[in-house]
mmCIF file of the N, C-alpha and C atoms, coordinates in Angstrom:
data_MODEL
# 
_entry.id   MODEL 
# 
loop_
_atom_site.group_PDB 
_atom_site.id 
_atom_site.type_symbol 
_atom_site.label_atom_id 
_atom_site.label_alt_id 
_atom_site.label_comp_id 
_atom_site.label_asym_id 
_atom_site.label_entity_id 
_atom_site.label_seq_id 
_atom_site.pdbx_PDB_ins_code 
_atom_site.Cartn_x 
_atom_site.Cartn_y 
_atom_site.Cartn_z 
_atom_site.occupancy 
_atom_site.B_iso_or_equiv 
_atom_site.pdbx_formal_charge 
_atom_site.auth_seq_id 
_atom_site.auth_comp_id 
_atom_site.auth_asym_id 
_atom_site.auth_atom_id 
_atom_site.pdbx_PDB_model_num 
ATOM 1   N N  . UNK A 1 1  ? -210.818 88.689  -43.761 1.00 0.00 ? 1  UNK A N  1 
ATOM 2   C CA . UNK A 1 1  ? -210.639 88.651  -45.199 1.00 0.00 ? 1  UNK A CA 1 
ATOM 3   C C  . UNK A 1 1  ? -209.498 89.607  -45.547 1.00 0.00 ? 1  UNK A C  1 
ATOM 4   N N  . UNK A 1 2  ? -208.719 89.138  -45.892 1.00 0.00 ? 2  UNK A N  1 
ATOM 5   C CA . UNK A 1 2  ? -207.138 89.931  -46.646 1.00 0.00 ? 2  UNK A CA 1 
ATOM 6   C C  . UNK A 1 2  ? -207.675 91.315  -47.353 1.00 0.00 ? 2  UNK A C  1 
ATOM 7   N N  . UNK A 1 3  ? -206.944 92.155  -46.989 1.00 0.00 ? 3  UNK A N  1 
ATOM 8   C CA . UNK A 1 3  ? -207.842 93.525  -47.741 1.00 0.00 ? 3  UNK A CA 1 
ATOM 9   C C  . UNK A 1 3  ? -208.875 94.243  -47.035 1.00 0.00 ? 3  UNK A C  1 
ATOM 10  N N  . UNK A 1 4  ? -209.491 93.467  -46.015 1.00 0.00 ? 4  UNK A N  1 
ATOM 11  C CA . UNK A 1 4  ? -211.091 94.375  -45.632 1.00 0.00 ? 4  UNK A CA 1 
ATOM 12  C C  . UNK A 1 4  ? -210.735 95.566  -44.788 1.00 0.00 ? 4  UNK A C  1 
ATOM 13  N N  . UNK A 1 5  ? -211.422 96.513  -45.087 1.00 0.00 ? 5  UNK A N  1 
ATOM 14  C CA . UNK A 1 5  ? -211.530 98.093  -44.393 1.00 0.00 ? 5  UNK A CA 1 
ATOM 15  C C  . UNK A 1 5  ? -212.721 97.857  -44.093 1.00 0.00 ? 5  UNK A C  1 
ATOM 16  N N  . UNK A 1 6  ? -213.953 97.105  -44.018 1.00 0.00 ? 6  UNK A N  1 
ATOM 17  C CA . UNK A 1 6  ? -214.538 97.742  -43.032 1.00 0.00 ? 6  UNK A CA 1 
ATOM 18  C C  . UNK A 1 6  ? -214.788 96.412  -42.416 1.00 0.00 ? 6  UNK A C  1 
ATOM 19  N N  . UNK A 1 7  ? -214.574 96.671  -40.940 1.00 0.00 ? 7  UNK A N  1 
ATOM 20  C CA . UNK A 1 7  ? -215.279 95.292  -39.904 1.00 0.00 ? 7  UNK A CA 1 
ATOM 21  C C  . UNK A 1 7  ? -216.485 96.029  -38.898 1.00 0.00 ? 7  UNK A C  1 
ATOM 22  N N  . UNK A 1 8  ? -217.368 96.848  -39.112 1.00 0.00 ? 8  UNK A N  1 
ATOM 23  C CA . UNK A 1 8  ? -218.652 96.936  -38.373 1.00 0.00 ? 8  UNK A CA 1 
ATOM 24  C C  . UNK A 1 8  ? -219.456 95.549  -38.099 1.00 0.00 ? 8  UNK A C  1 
ATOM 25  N N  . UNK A 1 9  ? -219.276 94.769  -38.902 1.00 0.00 ? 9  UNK A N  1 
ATOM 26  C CA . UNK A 1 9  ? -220.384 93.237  -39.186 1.00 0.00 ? 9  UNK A CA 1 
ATOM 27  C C  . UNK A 1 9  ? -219.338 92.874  -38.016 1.00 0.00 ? 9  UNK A C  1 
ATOM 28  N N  . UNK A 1 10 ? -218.008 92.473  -37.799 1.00 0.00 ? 10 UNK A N  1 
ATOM 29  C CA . UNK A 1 10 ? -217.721 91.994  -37.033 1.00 0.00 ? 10 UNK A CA 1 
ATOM 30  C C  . UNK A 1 10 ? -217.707 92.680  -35.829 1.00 0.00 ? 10 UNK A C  1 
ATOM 31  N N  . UNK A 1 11 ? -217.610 94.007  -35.653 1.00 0.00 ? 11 UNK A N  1 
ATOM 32  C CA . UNK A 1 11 ? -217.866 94.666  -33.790 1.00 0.00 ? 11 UNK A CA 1 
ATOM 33  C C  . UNK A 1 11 ? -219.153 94.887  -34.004 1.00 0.00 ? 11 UNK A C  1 
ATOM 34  N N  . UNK A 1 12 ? -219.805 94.477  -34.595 1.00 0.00 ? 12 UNK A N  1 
ATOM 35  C CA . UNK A 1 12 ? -221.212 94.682  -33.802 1.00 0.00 ? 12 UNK A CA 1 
ATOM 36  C C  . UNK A 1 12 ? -221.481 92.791  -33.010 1.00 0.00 ? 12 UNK A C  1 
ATOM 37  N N  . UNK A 1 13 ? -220.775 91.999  -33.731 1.00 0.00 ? 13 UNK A N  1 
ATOM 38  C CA . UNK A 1 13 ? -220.979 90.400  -33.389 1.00 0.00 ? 13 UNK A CA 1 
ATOM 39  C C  . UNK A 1 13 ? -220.145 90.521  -31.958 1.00 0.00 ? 13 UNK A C  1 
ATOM 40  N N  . UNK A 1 14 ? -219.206 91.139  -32.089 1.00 0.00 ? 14 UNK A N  1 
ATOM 41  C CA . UNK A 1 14 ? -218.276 91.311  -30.591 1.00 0.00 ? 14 UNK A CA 1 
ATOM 42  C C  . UNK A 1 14 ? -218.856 91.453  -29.601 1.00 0.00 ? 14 UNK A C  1 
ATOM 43  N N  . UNK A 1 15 ? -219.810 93.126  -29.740 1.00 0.00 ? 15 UNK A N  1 
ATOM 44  C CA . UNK A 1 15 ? -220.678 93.836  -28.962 1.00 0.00 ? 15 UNK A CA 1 
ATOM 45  C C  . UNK A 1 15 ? -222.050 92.738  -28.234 1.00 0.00 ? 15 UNK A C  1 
ATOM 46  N N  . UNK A 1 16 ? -222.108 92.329  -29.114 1.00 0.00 ? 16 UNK A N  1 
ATOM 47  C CA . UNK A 1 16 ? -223.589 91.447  -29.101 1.00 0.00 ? 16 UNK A CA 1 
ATOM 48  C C  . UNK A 1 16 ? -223.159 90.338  -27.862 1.00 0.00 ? 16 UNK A C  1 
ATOM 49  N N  . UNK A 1 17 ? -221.895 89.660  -28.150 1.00 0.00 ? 17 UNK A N  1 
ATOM 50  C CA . UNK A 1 17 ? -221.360 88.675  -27.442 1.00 0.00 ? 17 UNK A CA 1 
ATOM 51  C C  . UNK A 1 17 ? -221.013 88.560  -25.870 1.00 0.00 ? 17 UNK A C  1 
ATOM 52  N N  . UNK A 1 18 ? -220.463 89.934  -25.701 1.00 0.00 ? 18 UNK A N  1 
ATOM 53  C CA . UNK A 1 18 ? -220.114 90.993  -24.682 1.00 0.00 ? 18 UNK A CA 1 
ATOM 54  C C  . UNK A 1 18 ? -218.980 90.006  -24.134 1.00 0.00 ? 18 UNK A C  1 
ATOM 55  N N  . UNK A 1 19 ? -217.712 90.041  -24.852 1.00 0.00 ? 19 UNK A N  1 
ATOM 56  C CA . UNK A 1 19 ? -216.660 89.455  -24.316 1.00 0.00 ? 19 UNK A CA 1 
ATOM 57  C C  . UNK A 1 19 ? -215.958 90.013  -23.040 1.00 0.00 ? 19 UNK A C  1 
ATOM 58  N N  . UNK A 1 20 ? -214.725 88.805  -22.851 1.00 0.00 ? 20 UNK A N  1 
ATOM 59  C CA . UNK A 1 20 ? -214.311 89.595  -21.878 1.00 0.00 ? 20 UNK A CA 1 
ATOM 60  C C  . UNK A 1 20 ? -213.226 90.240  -22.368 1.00 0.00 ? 20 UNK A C  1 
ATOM 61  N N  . UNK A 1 21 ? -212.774 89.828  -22.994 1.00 0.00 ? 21 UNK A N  1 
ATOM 62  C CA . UNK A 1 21 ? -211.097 90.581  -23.870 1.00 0.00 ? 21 UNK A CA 1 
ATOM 63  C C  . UNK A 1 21 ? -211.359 89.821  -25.560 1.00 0.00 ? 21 UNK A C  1 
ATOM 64  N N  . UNK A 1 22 ? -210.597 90.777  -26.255 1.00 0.00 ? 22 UNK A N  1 
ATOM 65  C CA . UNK A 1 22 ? -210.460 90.673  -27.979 1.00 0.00 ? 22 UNK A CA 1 
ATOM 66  C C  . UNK A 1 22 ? -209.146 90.295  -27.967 1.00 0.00 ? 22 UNK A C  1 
ATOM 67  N N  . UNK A 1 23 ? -208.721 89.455  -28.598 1.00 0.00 ? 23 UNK A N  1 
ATOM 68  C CA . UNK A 1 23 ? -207.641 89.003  -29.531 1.00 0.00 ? 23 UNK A CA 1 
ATOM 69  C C  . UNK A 1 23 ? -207.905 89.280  -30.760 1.00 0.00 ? 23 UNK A C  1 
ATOM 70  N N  . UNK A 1 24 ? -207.089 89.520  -31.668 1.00 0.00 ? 24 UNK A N  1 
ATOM 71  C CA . UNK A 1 24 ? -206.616 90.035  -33.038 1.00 0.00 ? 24 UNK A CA 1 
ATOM 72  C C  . UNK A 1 24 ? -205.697 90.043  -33.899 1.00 0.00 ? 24 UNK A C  1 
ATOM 73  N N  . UNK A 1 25 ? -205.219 89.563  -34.669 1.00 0.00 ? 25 UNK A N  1 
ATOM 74  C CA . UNK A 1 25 ? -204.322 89.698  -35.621 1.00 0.00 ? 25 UNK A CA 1 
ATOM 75  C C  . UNK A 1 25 ? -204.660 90.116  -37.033 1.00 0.00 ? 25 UNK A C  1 
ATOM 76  N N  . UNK A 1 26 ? -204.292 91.540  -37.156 1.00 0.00 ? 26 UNK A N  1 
ATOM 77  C CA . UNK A 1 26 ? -204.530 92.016  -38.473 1.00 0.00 ? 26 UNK A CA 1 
ATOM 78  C C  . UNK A 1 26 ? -203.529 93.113  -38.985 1.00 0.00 ? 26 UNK A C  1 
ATOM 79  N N  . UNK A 1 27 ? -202.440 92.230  -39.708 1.00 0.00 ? 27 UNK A N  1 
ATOM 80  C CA . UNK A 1 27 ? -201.622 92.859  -40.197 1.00 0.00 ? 27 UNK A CA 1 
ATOM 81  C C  . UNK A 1 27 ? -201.665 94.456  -41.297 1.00 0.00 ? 27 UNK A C  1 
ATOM 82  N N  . UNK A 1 28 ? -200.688 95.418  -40.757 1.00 0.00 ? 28 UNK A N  1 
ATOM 83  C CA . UNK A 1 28 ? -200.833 96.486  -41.727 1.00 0.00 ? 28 UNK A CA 1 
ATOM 84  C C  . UNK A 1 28 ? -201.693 97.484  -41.579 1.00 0.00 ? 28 UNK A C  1 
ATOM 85  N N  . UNK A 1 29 ? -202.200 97.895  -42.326 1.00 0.00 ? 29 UNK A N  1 
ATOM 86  C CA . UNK A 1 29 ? -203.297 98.974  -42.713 1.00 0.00 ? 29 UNK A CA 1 
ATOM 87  C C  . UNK A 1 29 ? -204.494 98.234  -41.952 1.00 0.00 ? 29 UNK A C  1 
ATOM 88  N N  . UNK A 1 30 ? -205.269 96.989  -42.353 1.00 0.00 ? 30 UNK A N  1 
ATOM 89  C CA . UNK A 1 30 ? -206.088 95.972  -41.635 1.00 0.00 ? 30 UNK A CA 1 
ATOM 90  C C  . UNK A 1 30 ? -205.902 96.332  -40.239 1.00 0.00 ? 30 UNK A C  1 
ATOM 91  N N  . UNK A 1 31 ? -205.223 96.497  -39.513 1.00 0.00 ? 31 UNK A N  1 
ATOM 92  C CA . UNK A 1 31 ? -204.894 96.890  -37.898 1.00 0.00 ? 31 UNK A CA 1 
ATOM 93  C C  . UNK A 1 31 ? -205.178 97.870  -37.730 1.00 0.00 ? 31 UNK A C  1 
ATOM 94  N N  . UNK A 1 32 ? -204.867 99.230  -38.099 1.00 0.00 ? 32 UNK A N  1 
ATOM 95  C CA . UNK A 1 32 ? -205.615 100.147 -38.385 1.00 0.00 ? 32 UNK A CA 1 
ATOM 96  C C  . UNK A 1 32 ? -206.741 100.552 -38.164 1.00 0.00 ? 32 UNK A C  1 
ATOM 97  N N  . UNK A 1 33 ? -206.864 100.011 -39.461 1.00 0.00 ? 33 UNK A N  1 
ATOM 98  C CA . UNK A 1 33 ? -208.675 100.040 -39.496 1.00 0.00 ? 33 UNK A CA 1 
ATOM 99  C C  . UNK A 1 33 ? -209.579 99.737  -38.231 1.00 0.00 ? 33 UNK A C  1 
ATOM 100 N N  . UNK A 1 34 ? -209.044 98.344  -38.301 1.00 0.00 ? 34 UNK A N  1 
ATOM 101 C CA . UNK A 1 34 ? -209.582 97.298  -37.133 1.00 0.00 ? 34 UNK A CA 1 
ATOM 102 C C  . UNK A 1 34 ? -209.832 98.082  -35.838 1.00 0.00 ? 34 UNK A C  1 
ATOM 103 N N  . UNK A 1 35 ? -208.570 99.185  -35.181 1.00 0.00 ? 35 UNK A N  1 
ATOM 104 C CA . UNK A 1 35 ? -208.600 99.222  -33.910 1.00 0.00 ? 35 UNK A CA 1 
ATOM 105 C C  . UNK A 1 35 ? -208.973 100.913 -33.853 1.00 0.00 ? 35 UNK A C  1 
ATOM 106 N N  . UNK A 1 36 ? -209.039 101.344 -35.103 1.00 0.00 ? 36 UNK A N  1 
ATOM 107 C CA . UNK A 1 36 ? -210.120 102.632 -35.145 1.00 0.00 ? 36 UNK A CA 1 
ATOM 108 C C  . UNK A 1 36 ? -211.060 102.459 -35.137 1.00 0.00 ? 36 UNK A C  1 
ATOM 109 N N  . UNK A 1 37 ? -212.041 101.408 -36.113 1.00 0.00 ? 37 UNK A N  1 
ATOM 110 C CA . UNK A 1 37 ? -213.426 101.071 -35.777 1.00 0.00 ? 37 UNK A CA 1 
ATOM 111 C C  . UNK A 1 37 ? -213.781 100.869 -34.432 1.00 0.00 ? 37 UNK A C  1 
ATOM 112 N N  . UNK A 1 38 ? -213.387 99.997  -33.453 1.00 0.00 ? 38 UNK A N  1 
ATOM 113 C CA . UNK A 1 38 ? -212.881 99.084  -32.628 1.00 0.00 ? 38 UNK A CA 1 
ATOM 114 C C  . UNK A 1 38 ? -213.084 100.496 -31.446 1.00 0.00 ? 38 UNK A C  1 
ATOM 115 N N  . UNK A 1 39 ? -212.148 101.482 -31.758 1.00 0.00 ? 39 UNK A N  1 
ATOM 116 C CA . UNK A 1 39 ? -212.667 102.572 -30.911 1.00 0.00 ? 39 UNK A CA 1 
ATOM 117 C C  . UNK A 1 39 ? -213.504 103.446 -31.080 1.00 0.00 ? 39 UNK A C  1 
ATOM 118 N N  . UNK A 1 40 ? -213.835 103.688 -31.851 1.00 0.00 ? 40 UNK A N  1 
ATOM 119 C CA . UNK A 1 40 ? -215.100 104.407 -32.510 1.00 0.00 ? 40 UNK A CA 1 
ATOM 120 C C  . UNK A 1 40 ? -215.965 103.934 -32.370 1.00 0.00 ? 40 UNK A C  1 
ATOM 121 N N  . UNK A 1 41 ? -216.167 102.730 -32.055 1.00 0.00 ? 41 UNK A N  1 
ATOM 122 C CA . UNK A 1 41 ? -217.405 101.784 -31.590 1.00 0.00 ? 41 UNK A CA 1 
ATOM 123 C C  . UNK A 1 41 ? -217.775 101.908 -29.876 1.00 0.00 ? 41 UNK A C  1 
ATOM 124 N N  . UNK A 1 42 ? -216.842 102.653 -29.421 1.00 0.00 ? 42 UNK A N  1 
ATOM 125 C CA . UNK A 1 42 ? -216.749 102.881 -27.944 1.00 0.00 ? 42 UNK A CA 1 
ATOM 126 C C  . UNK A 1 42 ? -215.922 101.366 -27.212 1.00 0.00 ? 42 UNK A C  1 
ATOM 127 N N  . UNK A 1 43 ? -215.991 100.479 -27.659 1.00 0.00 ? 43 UNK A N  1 
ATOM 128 C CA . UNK A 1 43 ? -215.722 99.397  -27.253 1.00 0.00 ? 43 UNK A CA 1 
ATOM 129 C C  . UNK A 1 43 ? -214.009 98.940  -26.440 1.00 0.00 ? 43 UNK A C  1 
ATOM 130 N N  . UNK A 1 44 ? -213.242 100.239 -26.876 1.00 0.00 ? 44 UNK A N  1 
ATOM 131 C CA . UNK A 1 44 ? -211.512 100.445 -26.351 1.00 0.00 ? 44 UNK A CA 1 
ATOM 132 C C  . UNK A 1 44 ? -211.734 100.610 -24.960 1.00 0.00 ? 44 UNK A C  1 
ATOM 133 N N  . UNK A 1 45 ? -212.657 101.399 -24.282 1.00 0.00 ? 45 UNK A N  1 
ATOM 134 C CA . UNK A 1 45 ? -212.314 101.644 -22.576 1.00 0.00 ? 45 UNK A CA 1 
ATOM 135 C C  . UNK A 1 45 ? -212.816 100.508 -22.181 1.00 0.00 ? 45 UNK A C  1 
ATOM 136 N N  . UNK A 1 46 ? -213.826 99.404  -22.616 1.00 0.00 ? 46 UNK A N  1 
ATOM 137 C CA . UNK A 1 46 ? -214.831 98.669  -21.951 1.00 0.00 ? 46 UNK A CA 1 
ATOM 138 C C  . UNK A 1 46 ? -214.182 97.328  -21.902 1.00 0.00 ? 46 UNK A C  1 
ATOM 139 N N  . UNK A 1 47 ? -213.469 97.381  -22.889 1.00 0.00 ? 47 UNK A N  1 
ATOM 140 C CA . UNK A 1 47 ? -213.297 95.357  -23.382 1.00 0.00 ? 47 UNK A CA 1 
ATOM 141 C C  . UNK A 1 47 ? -211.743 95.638  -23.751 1.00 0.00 ? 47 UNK A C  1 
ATOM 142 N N  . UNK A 1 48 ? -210.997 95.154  -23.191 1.00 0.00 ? 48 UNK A N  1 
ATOM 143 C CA . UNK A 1 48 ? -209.485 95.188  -23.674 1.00 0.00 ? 48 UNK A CA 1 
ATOM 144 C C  . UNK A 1 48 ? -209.334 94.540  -25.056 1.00 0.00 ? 48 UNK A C  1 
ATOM 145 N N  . UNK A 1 49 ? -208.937 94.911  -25.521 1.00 0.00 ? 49 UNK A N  1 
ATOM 146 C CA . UNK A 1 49 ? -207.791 94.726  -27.104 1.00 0.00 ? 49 UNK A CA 1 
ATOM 147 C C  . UNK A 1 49 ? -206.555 94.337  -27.018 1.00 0.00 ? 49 UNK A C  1 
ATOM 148 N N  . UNK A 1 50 ? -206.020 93.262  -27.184 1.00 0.00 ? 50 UNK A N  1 
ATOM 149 C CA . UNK A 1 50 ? -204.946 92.675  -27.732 1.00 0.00 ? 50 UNK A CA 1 
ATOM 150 C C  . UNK A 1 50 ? -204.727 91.584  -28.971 1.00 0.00 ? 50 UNK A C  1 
ATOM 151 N N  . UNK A 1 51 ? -203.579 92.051  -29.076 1.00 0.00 ? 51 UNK A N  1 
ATOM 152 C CA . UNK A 1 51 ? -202.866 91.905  -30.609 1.00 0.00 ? 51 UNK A CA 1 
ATOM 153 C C  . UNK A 1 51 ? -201.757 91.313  -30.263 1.00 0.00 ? 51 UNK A C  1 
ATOM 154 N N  . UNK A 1 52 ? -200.924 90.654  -31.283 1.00 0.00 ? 52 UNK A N  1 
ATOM 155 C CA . UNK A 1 52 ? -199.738 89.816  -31.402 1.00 0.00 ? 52 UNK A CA 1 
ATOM 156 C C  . UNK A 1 52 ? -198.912 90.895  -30.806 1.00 0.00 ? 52 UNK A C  1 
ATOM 157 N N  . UNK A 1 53 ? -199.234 91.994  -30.728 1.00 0.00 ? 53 UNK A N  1 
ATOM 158 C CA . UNK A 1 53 ? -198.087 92.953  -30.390 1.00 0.00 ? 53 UNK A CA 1 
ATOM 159 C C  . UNK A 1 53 ? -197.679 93.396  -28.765 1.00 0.00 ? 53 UNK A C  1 
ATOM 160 N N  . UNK A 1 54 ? -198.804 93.260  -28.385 1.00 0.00 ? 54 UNK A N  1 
ATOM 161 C CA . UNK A 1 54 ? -198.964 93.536  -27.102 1.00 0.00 ? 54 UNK A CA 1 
ATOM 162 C C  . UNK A 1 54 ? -199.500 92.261  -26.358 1.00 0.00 ? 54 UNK A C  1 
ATOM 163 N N  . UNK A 1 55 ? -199.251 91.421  -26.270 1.00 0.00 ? 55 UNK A N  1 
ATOM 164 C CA . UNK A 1 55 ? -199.234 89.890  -25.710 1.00 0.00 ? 55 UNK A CA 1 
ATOM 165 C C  . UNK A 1 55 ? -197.724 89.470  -25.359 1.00 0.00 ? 55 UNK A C  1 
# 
């Protein structure tokens, strides 16, 4: 959703899923957010993260 600061509802659906890698696109501030929660969730050492940027 354009605008959202908080995605917990969505890393906890991540967590639950137990992927093997995240894709993402969230422009701006949204990216941010996204990949601070994202580590704060512990979920950065366990499950790789990529973004339009790093692809």
């Amino acid at each position: 959703k354009l605008g959202q600061k908080d995605f917990q509802a969505e890393i906890s659906t991540l967590r639950a899923s137990n992927p093997g890698a995240v894709f993402v696109f969230q422009p701006g501030g949204m990216g941010i957010n996204f990949v601070k929660q994202y580590n704060q969730a512990g979920l950065m050492g366990s499950v790789p993260l990529y973004t339009a940027f790093t692809v």
